[in-house]
C-alpha positions as CSV (number, residue, x, y, z in Angstrom):
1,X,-14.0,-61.4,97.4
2,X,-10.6,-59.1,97.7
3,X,-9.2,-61.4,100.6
4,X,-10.0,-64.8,98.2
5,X,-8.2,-62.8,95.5
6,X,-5.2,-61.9,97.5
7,X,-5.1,-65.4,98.6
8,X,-5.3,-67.0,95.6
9,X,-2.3,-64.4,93.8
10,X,-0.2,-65.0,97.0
11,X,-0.8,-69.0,96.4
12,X,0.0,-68.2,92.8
13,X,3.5,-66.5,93.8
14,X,4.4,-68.7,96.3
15,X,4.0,-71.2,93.8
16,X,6.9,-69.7,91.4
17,X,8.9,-69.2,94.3
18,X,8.0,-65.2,93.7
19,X,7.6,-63.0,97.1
20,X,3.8,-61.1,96.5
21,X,4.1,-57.7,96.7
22,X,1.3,-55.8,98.2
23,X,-0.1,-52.8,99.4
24,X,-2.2,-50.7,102.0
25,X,-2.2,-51.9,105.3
26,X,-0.8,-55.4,104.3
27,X,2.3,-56.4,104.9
28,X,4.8,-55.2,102.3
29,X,5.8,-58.7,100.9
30,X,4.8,-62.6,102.7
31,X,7.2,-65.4,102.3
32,X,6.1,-69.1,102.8
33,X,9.4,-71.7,103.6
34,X,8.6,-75.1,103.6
35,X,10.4,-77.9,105.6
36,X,10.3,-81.4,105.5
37,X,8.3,-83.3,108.0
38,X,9.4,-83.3,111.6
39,X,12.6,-81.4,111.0
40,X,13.6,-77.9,111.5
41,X,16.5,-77.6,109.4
42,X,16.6,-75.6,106.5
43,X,16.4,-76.5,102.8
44,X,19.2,-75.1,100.2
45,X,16.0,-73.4,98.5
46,X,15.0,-71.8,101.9
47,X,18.1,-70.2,102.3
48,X,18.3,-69.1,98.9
49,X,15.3,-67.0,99.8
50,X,16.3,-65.8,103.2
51,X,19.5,-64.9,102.2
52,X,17.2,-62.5,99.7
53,X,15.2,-61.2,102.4
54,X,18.5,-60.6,104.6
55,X,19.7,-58.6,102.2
56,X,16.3,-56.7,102.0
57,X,16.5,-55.7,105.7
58,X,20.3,-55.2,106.2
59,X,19.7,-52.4,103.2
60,X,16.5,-51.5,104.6
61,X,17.2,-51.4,108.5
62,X,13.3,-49.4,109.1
63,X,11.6,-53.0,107.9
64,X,10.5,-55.5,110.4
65,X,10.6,-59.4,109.5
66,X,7.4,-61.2,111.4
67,X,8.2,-65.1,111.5
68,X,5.6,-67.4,112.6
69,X,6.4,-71.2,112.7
70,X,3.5,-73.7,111.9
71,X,3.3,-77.8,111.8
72,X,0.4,-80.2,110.5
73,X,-1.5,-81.8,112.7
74,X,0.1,-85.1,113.2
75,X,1.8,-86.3,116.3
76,X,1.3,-85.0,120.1
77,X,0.3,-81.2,120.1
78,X,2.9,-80.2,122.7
79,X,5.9,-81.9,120.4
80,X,4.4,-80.0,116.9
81,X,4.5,-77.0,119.2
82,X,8.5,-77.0,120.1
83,X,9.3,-77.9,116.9
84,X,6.9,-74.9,115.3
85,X,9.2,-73.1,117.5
86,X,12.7,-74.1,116.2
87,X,11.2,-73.9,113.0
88,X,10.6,-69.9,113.5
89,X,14.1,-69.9,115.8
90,X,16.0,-71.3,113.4
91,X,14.9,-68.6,110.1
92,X,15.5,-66.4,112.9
93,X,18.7,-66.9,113.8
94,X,19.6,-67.3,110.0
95,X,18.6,-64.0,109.3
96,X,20.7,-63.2,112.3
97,X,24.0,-64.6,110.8
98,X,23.1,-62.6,108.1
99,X,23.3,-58.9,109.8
100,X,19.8,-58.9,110.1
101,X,19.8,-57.0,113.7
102,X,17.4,-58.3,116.7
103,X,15.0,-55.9,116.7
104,X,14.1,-56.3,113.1
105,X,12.8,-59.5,114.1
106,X,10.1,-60.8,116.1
107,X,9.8,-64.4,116.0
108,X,6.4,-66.1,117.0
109,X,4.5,-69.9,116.5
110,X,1.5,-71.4,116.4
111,X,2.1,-74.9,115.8
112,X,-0.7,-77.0,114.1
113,X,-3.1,-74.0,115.4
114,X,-3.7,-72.4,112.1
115,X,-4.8,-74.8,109.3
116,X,-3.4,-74.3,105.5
117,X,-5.8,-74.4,102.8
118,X,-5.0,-77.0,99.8
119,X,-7.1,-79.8,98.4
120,X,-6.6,-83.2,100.0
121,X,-5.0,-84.0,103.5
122,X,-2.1,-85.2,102.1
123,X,-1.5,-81.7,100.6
124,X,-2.5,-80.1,104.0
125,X,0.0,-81.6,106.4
126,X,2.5,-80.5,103.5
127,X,1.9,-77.2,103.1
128,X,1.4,-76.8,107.2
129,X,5.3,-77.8,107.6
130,X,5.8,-73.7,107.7
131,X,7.4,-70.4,108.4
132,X,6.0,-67.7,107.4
133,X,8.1,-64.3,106.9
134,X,6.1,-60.8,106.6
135,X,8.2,-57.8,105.7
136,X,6.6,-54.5,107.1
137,X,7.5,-51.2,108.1
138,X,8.3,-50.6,111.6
């Protein structure tokens, strides 16, 4: 019941564009970035919010930034897999322009591995075109 209620606030924040904030052993706050289908470049909204969460780490060098890169599941599993990959490279290296240092970061990706939740494929294969960013303490 608590983990379909933090789900469905965290849907409701990302929703309004609002990082969640929450505690105990969670991570301190969970960014989703959406990209379009099949690319890996970033949107003027994405930046907007990475340029916040630079700023949250350059102030704040004791957080750690976790980025995970995702895909849907169309297309050729190995292809979804690189491009999860510059998906997660390419918030990383963003955050890197930004003075974000290395070791703050630890990039990761799963590809089309790890399903999104949302009514209706369409919506599903949307929402899938991820990177998630989890500020914790190191």
């Amino acid at each position: 019941m608590i983990t379909a209620l933090l789900t469905i606030a965290l849907t409701i924040c990302v929703n309004l564009g609002v990082r969640a904030q929450i505690t105990s052993d969670l991570p301190l706050s969970i960014t989703i970035l959406y990209f379009d289908q099949s690319s890996h470049q970033l949107r003027p909204n994405v930046k907007t919010m990475l340029d916040s969460i630079a700023q949250q780490l350059v102030e704040q060098p004791r957080l750690m930034a976790t980025v995970t890169g995702y895909t849907d599941n169309v297309g050729k599993r190995e292809l979804n897999m690189a491009l999860a990959k510059h998906r997660a490279k390419a918030v990383e290296q963003y955050l890197r322009q930004h003075g974000v240092l290395a070791n703050q970061i630890a990039a990761s990706w799963e590809g089309p591995d790890t399903k999104a939740s949302a009514d209706g494929p369409e919506a599903i294969k949307t929402i899938s075109r991820r990177v998630v960013v989890q500020l914790s303490p190191r």
